[in-house]
Structures are given as C-alpha cells and as structure tokens.
Biopython code that builds the backbone (N, CA, C, O; Angstrom):
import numpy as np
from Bio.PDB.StructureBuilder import StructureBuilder

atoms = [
    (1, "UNK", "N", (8.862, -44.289, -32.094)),
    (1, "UNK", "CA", (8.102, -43.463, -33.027)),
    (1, "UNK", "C", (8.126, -42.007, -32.570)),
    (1, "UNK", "O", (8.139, -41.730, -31.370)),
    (2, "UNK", "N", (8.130, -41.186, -33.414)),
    (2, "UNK", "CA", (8.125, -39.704, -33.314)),
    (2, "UNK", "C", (6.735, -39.057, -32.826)),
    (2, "UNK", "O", (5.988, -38.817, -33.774)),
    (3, "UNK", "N", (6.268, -38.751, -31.686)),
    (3, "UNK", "CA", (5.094, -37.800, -31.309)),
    (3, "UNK", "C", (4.873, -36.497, -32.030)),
    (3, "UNK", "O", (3.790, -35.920, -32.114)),
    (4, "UNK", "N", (6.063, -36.081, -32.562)),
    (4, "UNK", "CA", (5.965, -34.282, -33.252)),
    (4, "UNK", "C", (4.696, -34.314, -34.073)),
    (4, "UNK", "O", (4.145, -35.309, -34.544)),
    (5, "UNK", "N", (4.336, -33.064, -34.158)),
    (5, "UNK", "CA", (2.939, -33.355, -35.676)),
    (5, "UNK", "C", (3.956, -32.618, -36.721)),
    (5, "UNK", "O", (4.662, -31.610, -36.750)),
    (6, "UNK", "N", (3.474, -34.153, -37.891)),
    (6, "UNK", "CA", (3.594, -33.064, -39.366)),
    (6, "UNK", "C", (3.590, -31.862, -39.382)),
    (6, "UNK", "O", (2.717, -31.461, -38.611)),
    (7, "UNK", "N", (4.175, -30.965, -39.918)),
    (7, "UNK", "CA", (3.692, -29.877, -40.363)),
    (7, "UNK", "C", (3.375, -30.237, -42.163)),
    (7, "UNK", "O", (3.728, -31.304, -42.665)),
    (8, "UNK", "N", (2.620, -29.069, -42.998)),
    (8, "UNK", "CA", (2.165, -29.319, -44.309)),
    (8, "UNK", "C", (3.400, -29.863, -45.100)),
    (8, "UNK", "O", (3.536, -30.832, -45.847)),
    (9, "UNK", "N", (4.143, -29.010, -44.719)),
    (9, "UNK", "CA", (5.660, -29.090, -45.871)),
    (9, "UNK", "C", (6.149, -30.271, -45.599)),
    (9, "UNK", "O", (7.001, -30.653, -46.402)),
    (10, "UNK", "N", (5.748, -31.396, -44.226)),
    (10, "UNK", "CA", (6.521, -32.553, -44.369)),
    (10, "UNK", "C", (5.670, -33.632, -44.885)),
    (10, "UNK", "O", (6.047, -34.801, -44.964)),
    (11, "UNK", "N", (4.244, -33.108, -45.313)),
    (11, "UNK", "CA", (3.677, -34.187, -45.159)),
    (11, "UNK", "C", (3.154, -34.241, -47.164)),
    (11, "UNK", "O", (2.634, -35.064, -47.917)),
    (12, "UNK", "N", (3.659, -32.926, -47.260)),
    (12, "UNK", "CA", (3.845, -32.649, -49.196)),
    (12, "UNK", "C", (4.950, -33.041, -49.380)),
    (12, "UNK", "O", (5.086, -33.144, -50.599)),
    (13, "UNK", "N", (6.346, -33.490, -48.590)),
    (13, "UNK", "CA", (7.446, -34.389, -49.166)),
    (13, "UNK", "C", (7.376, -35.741, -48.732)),
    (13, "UNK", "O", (8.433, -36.371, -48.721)),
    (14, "UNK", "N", (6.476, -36.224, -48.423)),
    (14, "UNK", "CA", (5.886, -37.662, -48.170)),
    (14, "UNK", "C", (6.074, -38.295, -50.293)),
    (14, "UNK", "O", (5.496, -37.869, -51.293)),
    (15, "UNK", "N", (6.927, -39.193, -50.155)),
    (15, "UNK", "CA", (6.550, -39.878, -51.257)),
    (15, "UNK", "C", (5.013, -40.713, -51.497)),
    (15, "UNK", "O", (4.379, -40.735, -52.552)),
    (16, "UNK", "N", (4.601, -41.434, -50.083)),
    (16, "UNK", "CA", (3.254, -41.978, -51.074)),
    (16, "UNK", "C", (1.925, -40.054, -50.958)),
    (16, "UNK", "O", (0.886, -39.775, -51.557)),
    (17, "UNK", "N", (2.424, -39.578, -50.327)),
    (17, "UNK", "CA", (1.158, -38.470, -50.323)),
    (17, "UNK", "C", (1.809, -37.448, -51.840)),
    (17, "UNK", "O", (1.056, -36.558, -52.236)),
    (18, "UNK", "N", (2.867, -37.603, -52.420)),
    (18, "UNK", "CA", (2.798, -37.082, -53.486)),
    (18, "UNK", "C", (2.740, -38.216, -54.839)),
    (18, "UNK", "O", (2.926, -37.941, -56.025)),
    (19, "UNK", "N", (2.402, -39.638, -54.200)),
    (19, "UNK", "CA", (2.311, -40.763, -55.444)),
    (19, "UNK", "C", (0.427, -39.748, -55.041)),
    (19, "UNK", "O", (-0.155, -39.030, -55.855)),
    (20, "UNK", "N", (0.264, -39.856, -54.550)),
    (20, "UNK", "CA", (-1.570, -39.819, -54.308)),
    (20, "UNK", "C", (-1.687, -38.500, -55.326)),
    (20, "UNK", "O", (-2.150, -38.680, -56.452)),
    (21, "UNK", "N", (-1.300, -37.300, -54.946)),
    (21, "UNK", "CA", (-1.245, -35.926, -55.656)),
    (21, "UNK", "C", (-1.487, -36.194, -56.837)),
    (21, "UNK", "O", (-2.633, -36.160, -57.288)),
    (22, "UNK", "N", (-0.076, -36.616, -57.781)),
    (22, "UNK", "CA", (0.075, -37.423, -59.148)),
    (22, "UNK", "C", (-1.020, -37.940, -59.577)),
    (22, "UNK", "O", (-1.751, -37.429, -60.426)),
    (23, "UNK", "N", (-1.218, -39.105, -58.951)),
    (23, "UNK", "CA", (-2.668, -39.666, -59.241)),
    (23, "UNK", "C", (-3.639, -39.109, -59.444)),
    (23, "UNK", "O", (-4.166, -39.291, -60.541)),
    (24, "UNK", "N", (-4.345, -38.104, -58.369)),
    (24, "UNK", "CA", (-5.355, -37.453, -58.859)),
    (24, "UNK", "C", (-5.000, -35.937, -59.468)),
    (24, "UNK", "O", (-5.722, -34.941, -59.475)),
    (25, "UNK", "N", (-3.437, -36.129, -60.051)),
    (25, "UNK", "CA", (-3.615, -34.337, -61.026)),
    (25, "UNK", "C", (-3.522, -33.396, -59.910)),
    (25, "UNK", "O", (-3.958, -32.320, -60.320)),
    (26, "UNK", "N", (-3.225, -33.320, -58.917)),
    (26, "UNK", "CA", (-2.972, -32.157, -57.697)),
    (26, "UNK", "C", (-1.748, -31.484, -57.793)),
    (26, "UNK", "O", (-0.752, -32.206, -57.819)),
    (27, "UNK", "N", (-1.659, -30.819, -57.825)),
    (27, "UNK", "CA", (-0.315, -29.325, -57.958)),
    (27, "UNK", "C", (0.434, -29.347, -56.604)),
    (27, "UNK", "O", (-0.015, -28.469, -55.867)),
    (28, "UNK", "N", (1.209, -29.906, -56.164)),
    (28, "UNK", "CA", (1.333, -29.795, -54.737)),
    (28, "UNK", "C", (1.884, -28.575, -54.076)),
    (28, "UNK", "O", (2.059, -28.492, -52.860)),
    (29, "UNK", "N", (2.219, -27.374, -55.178)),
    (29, "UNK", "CA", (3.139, -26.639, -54.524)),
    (29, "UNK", "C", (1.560, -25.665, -54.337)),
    (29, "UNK", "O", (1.370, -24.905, -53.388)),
    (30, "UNK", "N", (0.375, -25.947, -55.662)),
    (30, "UNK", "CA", (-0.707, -25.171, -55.629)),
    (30, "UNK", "C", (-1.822, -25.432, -54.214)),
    (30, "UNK", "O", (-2.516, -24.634, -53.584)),
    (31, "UNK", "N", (-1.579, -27.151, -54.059)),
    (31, "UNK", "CA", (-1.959, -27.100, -52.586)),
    (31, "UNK", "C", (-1.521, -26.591, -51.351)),
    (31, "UNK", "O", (-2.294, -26.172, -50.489)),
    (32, "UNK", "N", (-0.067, -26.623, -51.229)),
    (32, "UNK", "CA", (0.728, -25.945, -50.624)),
    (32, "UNK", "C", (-0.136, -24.793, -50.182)),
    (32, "UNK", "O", (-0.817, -24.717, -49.159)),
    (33, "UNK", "N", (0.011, -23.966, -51.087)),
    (33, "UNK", "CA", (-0.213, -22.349, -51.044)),
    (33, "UNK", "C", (-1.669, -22.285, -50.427)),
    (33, "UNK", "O", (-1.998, -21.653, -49.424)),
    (34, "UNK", "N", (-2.752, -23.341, -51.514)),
    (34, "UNK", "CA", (-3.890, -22.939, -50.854)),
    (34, "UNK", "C", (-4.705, -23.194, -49.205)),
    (34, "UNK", "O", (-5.590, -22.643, -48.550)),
    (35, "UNK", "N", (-3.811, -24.332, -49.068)),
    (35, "UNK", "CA", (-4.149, -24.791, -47.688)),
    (35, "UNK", "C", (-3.164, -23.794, -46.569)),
    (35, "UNK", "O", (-3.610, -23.726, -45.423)),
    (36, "UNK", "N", (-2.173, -23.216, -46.796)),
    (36, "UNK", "CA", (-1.844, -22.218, -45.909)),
    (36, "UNK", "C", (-2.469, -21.027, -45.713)),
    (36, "UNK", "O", (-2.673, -20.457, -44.641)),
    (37, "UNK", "N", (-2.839, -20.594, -47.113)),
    (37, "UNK", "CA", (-3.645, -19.126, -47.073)),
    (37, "UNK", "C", (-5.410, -19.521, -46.509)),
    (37, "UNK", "O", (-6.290, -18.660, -46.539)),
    (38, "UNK", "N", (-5.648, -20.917, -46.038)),
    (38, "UNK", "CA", (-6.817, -20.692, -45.547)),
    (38, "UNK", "C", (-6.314, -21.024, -43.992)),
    (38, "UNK", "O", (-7.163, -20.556, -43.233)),
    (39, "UNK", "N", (-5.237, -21.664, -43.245)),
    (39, "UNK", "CA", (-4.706, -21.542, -42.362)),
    (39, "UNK", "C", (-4.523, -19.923, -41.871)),
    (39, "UNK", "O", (-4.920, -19.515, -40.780)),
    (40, "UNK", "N", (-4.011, -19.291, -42.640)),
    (40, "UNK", "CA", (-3.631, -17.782, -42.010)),
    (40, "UNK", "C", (-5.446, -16.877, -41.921)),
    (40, "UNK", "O", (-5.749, -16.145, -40.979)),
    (41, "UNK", "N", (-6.234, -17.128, -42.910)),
    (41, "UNK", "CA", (-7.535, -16.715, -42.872)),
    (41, "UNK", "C", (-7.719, -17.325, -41.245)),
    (41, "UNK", "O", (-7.496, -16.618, -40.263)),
    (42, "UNK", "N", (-8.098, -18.549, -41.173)),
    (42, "UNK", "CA", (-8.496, -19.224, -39.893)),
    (42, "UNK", "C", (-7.707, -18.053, -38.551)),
    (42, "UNK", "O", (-8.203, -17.419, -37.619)),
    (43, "UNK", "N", (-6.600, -18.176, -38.956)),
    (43, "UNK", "CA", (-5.741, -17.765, -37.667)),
    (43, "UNK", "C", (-6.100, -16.188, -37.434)),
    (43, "UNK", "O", (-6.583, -15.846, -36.355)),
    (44, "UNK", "N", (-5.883, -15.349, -38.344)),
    (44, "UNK", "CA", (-6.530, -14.164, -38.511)),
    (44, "UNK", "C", (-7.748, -14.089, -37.776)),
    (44, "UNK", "O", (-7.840, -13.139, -36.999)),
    (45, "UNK", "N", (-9.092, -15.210, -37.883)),
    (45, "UNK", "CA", (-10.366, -14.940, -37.724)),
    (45, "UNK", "C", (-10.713, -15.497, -36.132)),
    (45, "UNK", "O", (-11.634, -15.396, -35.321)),
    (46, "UNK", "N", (-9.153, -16.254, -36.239)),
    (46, "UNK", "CA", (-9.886, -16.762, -34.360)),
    (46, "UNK", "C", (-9.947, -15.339, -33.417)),
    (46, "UNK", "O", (-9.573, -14.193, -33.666)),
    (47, "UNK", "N", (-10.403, -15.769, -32.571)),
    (47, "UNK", "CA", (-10.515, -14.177, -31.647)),
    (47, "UNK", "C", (-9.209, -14.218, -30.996)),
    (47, "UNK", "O", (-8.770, -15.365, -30.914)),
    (48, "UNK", "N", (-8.283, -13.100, -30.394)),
    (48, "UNK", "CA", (-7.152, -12.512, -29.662)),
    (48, "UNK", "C", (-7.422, -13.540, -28.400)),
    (48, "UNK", "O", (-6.486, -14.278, -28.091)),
    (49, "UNK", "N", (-8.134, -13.591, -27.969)),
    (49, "UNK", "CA", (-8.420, -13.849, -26.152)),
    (49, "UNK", "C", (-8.270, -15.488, -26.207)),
    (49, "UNK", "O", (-7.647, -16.165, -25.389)),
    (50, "UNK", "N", (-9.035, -16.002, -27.441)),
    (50, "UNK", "CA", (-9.292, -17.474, -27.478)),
    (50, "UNK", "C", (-8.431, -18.576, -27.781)),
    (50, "UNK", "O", (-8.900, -19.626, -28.221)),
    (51, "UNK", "N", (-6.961, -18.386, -27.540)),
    (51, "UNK", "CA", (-5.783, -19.292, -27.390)),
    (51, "UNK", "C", (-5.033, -20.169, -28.380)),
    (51, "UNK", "O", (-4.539, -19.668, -29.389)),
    (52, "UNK", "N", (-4.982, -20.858, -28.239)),
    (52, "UNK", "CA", (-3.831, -21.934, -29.047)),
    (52, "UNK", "C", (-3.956, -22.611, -29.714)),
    (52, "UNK", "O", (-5.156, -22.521, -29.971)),
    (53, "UNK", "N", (-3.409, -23.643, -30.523)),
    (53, "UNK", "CA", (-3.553, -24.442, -31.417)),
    (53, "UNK", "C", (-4.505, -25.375, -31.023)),
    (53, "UNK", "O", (-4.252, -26.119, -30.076)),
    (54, "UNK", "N", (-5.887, -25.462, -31.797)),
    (54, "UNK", "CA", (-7.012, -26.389, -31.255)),
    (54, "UNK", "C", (-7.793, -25.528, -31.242)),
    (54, "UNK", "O", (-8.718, -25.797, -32.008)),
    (55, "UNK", "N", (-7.966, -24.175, -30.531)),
    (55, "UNK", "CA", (-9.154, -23.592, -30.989)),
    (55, "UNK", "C", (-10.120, -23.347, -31.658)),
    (55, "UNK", "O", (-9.843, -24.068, -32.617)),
    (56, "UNK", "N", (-11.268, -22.786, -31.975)),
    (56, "UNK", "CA", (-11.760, -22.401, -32.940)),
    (56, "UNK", "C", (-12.435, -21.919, -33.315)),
    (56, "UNK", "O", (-13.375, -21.666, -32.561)),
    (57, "UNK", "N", (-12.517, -21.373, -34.842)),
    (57, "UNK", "CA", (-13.135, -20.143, -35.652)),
    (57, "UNK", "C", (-14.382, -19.760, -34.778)),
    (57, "UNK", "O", (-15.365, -20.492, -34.666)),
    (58, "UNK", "N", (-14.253, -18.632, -34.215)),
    (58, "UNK", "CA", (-16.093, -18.054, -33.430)),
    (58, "UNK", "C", (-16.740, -18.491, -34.195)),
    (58, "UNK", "O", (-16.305, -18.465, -35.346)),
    (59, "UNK", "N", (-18.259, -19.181, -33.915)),
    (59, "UNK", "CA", (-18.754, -19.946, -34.420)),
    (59, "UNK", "C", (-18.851, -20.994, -34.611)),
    (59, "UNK", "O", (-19.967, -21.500, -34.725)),
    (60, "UNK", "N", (-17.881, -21.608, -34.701)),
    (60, "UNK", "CA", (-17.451, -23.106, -34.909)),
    (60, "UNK", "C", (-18.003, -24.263, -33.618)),
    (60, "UNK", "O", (-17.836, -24.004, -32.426)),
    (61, "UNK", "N", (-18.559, -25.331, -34.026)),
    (61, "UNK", "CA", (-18.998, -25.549, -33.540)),
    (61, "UNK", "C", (-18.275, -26.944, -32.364)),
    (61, "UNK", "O", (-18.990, -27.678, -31.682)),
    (62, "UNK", "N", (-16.615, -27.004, -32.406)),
    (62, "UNK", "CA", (-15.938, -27.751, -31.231)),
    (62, "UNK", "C", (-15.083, -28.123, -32.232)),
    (62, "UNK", "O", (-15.437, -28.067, -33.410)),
    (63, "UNK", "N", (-13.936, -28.517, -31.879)),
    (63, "UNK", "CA", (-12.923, -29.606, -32.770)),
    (63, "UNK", "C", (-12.279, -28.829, -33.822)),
    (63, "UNK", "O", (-12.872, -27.764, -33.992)),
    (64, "UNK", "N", (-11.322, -28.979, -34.550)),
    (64, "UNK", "CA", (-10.254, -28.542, -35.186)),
    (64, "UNK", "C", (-10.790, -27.653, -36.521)),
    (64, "UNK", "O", (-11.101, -28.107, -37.621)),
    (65, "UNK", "N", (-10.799, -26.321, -36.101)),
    (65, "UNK", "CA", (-11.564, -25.245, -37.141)),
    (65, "UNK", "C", (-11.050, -25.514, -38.702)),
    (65, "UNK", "O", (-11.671, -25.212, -39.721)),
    (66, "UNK", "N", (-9.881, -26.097, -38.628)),
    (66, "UNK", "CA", (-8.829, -26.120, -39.829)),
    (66, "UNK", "C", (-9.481, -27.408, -40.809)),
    (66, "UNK", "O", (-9.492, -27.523, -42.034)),
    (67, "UNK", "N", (-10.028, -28.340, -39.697)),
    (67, "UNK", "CA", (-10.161, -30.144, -39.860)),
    (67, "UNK", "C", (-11.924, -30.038, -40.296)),
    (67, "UNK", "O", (-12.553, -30.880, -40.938)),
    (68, "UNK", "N", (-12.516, -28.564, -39.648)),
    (68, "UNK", "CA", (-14.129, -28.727, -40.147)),
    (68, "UNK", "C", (-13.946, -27.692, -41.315)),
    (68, "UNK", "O", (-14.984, -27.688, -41.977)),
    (69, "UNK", "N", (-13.145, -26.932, -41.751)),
    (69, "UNK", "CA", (-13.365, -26.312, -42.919)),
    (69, "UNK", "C", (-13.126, -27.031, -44.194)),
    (69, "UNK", "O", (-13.448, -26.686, -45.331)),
    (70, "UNK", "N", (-12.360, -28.336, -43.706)),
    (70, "UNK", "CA", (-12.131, -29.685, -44.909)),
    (70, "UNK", "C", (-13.392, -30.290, -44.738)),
    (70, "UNK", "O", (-13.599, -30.760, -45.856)),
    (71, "UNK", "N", (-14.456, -30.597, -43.970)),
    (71, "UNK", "CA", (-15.446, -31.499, -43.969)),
    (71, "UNK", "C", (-16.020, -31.207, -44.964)),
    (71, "UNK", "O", (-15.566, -30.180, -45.470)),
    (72, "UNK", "N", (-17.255, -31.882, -45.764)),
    (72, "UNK", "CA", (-17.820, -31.941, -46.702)),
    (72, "UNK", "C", (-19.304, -31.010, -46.282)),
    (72, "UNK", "O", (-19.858, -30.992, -45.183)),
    (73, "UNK", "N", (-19.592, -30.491, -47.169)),
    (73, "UNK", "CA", (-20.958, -29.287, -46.789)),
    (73, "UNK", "C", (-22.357, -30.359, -46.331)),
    (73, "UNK", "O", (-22.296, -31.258, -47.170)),
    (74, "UNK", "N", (-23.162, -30.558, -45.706)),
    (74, "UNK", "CA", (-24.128, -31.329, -45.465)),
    (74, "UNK", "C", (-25.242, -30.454, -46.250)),
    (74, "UNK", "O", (-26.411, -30.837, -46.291)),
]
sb = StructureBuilder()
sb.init_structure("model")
sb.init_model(0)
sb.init_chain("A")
sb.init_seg("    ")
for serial, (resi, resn, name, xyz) in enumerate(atoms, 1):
    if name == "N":
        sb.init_residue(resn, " ", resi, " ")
    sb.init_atom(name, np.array(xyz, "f"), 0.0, 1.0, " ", f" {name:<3s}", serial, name[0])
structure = sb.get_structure()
C-alpha cells in the first residue's frame, strides 16, 4: 500500500468520491477551487515562525487547522 497523502486533485479523480459529488449535486471543479482558496487563507494566516504541515491557525485550538475549519459549528 502507498503511505503518500492524497493530495485534493487525487482524491476529486477518485471515481466513488465523484459517484458521492453527483449524488449530492456538488460541482467538483467548484469544490476544487473552494477548498484550496481556504487552504491558501489558512496558509497565509499561520504565523512565519510556526512551521509545517500540521500546524495551526493562531488560535486554534491543536490538530489539523484545515480538518477544524471542516468541523461543524457547536
């Protein structure tokens, strides 16, 4: 098995993740776009000093800034 991570673009040419899209009416090229431009926001907003992939957004409160801006609002 392959360890690499997905990136977005492989995981929007996934046949069952674009049977799922279909299904619920999702634009994939419109997801595409929007889930990168909140990736580059994120990346933009982490601080210079505070490192690498895993970090996250000042403020944030531990764990994948990218993975809590998908969580659901409490």
């Amino acid at each position: 098995m392959n360890d690499r991570e997905l990136t977005l673009t492989d995981l929007l040419a996934d046949p069952m993740i674009l049977a799922v899209l279909a299904a619920y009416q999702v634009d994939a090229a419109a997801l595409e776009a929007a889930l990168s431009g909140l990736a580059r926001r994120l990346e933009l907003a982490r601080p210079a000093a505070g490192g690498g992939c895993g970090s996250t957004v000042s403020g944030a409160r531990g764990g994948s800034a990218f993975r809590e801006s998908l969580a659901p609002r409490q």
